[in-house]
VMD Tcl script that draws the C-alpha trace (Angstrom):
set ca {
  {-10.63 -4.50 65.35}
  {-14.05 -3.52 64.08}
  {-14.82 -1.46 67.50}
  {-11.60 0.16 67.52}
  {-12.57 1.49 63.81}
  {-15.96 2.60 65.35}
  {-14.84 4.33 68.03}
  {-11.68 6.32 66.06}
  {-14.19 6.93 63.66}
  {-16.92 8.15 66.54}
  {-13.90 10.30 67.91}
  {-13.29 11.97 64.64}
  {-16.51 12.61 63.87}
  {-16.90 14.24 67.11}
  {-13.30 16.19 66.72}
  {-14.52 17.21 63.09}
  {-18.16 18.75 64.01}
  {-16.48 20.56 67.28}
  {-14.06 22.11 64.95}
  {-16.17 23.12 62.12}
  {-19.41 24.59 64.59}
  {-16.65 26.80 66.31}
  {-18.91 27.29 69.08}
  {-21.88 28.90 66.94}
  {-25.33 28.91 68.74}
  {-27.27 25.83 66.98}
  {-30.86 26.89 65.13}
  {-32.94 24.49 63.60}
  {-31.55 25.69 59.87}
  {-27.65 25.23 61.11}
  {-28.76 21.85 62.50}
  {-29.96 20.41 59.23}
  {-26.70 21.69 57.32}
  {-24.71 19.96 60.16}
  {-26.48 16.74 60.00}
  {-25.23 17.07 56.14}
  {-21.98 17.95 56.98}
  {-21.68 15.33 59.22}
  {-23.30 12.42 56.98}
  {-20.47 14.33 54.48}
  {-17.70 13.60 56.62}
  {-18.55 10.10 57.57}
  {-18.82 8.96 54.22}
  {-15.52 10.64 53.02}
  {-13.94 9.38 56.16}
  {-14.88 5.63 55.63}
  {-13.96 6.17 51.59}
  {-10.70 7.24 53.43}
  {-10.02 4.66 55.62}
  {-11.49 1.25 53.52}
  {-8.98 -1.89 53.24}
  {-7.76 -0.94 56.64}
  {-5.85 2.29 55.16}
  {-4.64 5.09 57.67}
  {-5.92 8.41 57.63}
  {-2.61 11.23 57.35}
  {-3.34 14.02 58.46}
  {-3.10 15.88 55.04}
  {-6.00 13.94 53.95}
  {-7.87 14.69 57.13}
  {-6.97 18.23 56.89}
  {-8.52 17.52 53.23}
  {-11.71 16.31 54.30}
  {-12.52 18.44 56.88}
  {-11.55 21.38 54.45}
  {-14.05 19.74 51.85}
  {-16.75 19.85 54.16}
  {-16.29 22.85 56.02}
  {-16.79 24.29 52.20}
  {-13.90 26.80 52.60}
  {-9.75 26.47 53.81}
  {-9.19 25.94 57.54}
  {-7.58 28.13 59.64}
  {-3.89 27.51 60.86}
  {-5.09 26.81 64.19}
  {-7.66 24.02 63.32}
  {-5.13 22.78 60.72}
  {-2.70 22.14 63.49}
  {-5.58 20.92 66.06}
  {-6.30 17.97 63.53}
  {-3.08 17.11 63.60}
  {-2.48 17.05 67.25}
  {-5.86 14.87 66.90}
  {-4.86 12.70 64.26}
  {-1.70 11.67 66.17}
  {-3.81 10.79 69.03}
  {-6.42 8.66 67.32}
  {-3.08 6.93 65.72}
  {-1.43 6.54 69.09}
  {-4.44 5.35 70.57}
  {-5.47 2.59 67.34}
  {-1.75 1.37 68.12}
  {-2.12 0.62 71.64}
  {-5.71 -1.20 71.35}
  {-4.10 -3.34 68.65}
  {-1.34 -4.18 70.44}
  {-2.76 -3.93 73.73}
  {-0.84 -5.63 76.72}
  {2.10 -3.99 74.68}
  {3.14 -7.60 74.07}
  {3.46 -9.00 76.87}
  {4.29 -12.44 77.22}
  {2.91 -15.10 80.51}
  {5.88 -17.25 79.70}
  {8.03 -14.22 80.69}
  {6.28 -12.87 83.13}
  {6.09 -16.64 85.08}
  {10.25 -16.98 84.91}
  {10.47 -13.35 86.27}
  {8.72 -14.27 89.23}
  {10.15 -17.46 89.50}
  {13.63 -16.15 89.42}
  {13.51 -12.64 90.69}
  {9.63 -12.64 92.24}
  {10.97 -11.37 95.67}
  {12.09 -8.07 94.34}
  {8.78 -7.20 92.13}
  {10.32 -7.24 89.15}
  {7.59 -8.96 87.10}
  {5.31 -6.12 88.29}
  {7.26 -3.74 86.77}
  {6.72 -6.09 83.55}
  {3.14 -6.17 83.66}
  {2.85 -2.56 83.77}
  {1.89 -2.41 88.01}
  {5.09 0.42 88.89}
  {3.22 0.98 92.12}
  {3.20 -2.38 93.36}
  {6.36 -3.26 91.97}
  {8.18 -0.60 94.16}
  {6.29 -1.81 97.18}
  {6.92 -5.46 96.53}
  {10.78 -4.23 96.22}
  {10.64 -2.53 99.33}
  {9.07 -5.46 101.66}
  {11.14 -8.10 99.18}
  {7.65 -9.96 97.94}
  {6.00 -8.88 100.88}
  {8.30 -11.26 102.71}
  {7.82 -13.97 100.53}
  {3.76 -14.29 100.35}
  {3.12 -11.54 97.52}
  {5.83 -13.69 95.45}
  {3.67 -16.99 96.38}
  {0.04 -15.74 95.80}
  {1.47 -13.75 92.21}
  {3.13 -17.06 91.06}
  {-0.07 -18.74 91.60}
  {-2.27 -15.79 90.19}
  {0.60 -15.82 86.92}
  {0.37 -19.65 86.49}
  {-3.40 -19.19 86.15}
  {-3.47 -16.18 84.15}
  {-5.45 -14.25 86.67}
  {-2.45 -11.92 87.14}
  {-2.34 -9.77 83.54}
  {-0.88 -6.91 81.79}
  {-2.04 -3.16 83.21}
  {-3.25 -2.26 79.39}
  {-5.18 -5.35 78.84}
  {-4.17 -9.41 78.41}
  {-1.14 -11.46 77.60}
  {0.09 -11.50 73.70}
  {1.26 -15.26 74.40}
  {-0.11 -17.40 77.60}
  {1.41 -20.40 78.53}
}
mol new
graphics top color blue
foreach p $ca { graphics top sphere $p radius 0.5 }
foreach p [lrange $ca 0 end-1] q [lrange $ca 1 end] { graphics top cylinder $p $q radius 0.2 }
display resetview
């Protein structure tokens, strides 16, 4: 959970100097006020988000405003908020990674319907599923070797590992 913090936080940072530099040539002056925007930002970022709290985009818009030292612009307000729904989306999935996925479920698909590819489909592998549906379980060897691969939990989720294993 800690990395995922670090790198939303990384991403913002990077999102937040991008959008307040506007694509200004860099001099050794604007590079010290940066590095103290950016130490700014950091710190009101992780005030922000302590105890595990979300960042809305309001108070991102907030922050960014604070340290930009003047209002944003319509278009960078809106470009935060595309962002912040991003970083959101993409906390959610790390957290919850394999979407949830369960080995118990994925070992009586293949049991019962393993011939047609189904539990590929599960597991987040369309491509193989289709293919395993067309050549029904590659006539009966894919459905062997991924019921072996399932029971041993070599065979896992697309996005990452089972919620619950056997």
């Amino acid at each position: 959970m800690q990395k995922v913090k670090f790198l939303l936080t990384g991403l913002l940072m990077l999102v937040l100097t991008i959008s307040l530099t506007s694509s200004v040539p860099i001099t050794d002056s604007k590079m010290e006020d940066l590095k103290a925007k950016h130490a700014k930002a950091t710190l009101l970022i992780n005030e922000a988000t302590k105890e595990g709290k979300t960042l809305t985009s309001k108070k991102l818009i907030s922050i960014a405003s604070e340290v930009k030292g003047e209002k944003l612009s319509f278009k960078e307000k809106i470009a935060l908020k595309i962002f912040n729904k991003k970083i959101a989306q993409l906390g959610a999935d790390s957290t919850n990674a394999a979407g949830g996925k369960s080995q118990v479920v994925a070992l009586i698909l293949v049991i019962l319907v393993g011939g047609l590819g189904i539990h590929r489909f599960y597991l987040g592998y369309t491509w193989q599923g289709v293919v395993q549906l067309l050549t029904a379980g590659g006539c009966g060897i894919w459905w062997l070797i991924d019921l072996i691969r399932i029971i041993t939990g070599d065979l896992t989720p697309k996005n990452g590992s089972y919620a619950s294993t056997l």
